[in-house]
N, C-alpha and C positions, 0 to 999 in steps of 0.2 A: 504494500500500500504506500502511496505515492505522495510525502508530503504537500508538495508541489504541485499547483492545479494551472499547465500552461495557457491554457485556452479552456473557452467552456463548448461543449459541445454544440454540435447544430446536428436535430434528428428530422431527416422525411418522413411525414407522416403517410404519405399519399399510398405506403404498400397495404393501410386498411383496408383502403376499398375495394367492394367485392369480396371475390371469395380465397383471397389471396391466405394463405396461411402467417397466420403475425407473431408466431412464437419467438422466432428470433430477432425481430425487432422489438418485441417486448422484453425480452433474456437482455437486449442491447441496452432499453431505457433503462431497465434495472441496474444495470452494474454502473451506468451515469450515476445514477438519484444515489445509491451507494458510496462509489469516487466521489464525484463534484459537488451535488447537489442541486446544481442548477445546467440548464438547456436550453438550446431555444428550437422551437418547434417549427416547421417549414410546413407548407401543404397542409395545411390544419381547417380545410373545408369551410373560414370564416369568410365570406365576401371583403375583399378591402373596401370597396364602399361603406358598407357598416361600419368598419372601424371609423373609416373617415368621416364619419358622417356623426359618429361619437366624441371626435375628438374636434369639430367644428362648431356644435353645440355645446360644450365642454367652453370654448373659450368665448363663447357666446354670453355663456353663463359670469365667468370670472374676469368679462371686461363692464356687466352691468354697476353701478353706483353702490357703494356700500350697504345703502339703506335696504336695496332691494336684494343682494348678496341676504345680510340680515335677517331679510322674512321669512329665512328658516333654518335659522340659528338653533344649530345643535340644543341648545339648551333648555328648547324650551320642551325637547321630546324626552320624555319619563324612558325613550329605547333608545335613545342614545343616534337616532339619524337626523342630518339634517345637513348644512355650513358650519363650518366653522375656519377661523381667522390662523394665521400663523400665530404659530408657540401655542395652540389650544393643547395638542395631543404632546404626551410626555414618554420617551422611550429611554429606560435603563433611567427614568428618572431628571431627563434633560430635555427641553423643548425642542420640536422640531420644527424647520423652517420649510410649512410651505400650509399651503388654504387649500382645503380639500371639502370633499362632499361623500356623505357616507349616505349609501343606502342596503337597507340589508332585505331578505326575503320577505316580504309582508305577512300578517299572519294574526289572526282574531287576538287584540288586546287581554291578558289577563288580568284582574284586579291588581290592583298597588301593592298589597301585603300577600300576594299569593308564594306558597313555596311549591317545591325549591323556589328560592330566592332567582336563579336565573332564569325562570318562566317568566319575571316583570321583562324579558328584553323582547319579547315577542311582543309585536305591535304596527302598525304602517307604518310609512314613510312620510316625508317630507319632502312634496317634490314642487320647485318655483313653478308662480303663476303660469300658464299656455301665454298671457295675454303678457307679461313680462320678457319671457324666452320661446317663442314658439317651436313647438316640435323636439323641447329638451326633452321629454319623458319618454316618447315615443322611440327615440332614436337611440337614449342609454337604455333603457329594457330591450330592446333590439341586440345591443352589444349584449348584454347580459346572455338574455338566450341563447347566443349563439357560443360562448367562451364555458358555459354551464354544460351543453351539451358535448363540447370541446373532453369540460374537465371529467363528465362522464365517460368520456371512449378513456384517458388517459386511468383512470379508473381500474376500467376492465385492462389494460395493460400491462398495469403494476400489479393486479392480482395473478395474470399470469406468470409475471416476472419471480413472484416470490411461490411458484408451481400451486398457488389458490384455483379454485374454479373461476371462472370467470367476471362473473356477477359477483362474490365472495365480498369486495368491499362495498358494494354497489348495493346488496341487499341489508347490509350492517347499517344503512345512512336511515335509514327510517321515515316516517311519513312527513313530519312538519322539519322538512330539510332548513337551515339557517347560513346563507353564503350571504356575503358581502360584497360590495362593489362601490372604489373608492375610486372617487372622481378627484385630481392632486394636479396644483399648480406651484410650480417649486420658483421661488426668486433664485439668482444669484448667493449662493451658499454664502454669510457674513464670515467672517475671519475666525478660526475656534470654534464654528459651530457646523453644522450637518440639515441636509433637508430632514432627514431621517435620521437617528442613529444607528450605532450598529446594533442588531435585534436580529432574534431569529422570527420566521411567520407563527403564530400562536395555531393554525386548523392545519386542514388535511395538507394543500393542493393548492399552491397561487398561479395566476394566469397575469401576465403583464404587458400590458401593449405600450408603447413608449414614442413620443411626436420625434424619433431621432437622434434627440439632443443625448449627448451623454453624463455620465455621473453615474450611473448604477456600480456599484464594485463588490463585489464577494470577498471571503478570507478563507485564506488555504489552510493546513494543518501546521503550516512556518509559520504562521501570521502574518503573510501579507497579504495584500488587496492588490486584484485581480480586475480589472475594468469587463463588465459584458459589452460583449459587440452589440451593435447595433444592427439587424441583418434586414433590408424593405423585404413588409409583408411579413415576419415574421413574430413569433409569439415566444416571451421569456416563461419559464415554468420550474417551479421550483415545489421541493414541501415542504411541510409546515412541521411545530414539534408534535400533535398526535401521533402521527407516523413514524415519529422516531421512537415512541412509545410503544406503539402498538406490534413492531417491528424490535423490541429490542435492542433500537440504537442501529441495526443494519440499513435503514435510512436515516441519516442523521438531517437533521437542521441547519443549513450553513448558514454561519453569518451573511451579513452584506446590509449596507447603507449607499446614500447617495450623495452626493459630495459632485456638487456642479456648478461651471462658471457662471453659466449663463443662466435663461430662463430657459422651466424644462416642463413639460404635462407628460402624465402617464396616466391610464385607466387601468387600476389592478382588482382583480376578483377570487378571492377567497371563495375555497368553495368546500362547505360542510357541512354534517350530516346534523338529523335531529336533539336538540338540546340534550334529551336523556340518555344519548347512546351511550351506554359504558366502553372506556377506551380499555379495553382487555389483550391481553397478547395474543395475537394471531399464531395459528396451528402451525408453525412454520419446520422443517424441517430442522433437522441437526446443524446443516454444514451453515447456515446463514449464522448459528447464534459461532461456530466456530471463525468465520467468518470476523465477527464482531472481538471474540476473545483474541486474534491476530492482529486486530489494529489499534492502538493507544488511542487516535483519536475517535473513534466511534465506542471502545469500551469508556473512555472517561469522557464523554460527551454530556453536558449537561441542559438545563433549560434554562428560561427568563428567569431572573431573579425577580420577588414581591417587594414592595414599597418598602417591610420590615425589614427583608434580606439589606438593601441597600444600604440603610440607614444602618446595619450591623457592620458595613463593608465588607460587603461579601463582593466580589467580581463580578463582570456583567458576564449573562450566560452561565453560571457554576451553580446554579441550584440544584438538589439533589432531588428535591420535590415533582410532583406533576399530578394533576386531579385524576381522579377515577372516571369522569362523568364529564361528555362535551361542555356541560352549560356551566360546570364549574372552572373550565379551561377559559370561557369567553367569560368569564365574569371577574375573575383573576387577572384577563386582558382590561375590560373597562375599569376597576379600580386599579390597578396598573400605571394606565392611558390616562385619566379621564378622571383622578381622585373628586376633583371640584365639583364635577357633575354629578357620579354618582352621591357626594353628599350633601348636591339640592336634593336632589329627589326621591334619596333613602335616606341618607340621614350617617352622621360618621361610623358608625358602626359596622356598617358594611364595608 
């Protein structure tokens, strides 16, 4: 196992189609998501128009007057979707620099004090006026669906990859599925600081489309940072720390933040199963956890640190911990992320 990560890979997707047999471009994604952690996908069935057409109302959106940015300010949603301004969101405990739009699956509101406690995040969205942005809603749920259904074939993939049935993680996602999709407008990176920090993804499965511009960077098992290409048409794909859970560390969580001169948009979508899913370890054969016992960095691979870890000085990423339960993962993410919101709307205790 290969400290050193030269390049990130680029995989064709297009031998899915049909009735082509995909075992070994699935055995192939596998030993990436394994090595590197990140990839970037070619032929992946999305129309560029869509995308295009995402990232046009996208700046549609983030050239409109503050006020109107405003009318659906994160804040005011008890689920946590909406705008919100640079330095809102907090990663490893340090603001990030860029204005982003969060929208997650929609989903019948539960009462306020319902438990589990992460059932409060199920709820609609907050999406700006038609009469403000015409054709924003129509065009990002477009992206959506198409990068959702994306992240489904990748899905069946990786369960082949790790010699699952097919469907294997596909049927574990449950009914009231919860992915995300974040709409990010990055300035000019300030001196000392980061659009993003370095983090690993909190769910399964990220999908990331990018206007071009560079900054995204990964970190090897040396600890250095590794720039992703930029590939036209092409989709970056990475996984999150369930999977390195549910897998035993044999898909691990790479780092990577963004760190950019210029001004940069990207559209990323987390894509995850139902709140109650228990993250359990998957039926995996011997040689993958042998596998994991052969490499320092996947057997000492850790997670996010909590607001508490930090302030004990614990290291970014060294947490020993990881919830049992998706909705305990994403709720750990928003008091993480988001301390101040969650305690308008629950209260500090949470």
């Amino acid at each position: 196992m290969n400290t050193k990560i030269s390049e990130i890979p680029i995989i064709d997707l297009s031998e899915t189609s049909g009735s082509a047999d995909i075992t070994e471009l699935a055995t192939f994604l596998g030993q990436v998501f394994h090595q590197v952690g990140f990839a970037v996908v070619t032929n992946h069935g999305i129309p560029q128009a869509v995308t295009d057409a995402a990232f046009s109302h996208a700046r549609a959106f983030f050239e409109l007057p503050s006020k109107d940015r405003a009318s659906i300010d994160k804040r005011r949603s008890r689920h946590f979707r909406g705008w919100e301004c640079e330095g809102s969101e907090y990663t490893n405990n340090r603001p990030d620099i860029r204005e982003q739009l969060d929208f997650w699956t929609p989903h019948q509101p539960r009462p306020r004090d319902v438990e589990p406690h992460y059932l409060r995040l199920l709820g609609p969205n907050q999406w700006p006026d038609e009469s403000i942005v015409p054709g924003f809603r129509p065009a990002i749920e477009s992206w959506i669906e198409g990068v959702r259904q994306l992240a489904d074939l990748l899905l069946r993939l990786l369960s082949i990859s790790l010699r699952l049935p097919p469907d294997h993680l596909g049927r574990a996602f449950g009914e009231e599925c919860m992915s995300l999709c974040k709409v990010i407008k990055y300035p000019p990176t300030p001196p000392g600081q980061f659009g993003v920090n370095a983090h690993h993804d909190a769910g399964f499965l990220t999908v990331l489309a990018t206007d071009g511009n560079p900054g995204l960077e990964i970190q090897d098992a040396a600890g250095d940072w590794v720039p992703v290409p930029n590939v036209p048409g092409g989709l970056i794909v990475n996984l999150g720390e369930v999977l390195q859970k549910m897998t035993g560390n044999y898909f691990v969580a790479t780092p990577h933040r963004v760190l950019t001169a210029g001004k940069r948009q990207s559209l990323a979508y987390f894509h995850g199963p139902s709140l109650d899913m228990p993250l359990l370890q998957l039926p995996l054969e011997p040689c993958f956890a042998e596998a994991v016992a052969a490499s320092p960095r996947h057997a000492n691979a850790g997670f996010m640190i909590q607001i508490d870890e930090a302030e004990a000085g614990a290291a970014d990423m060294s947490s020993p911990a990881h919830p049992d339960v998706y909705g305990d993962q994403l709720w750990n993410y928003f008091k993480r992320s988001y301390p101040e919101n969650v305690a308008l709307h629950y209260g500090a205790e949470r």
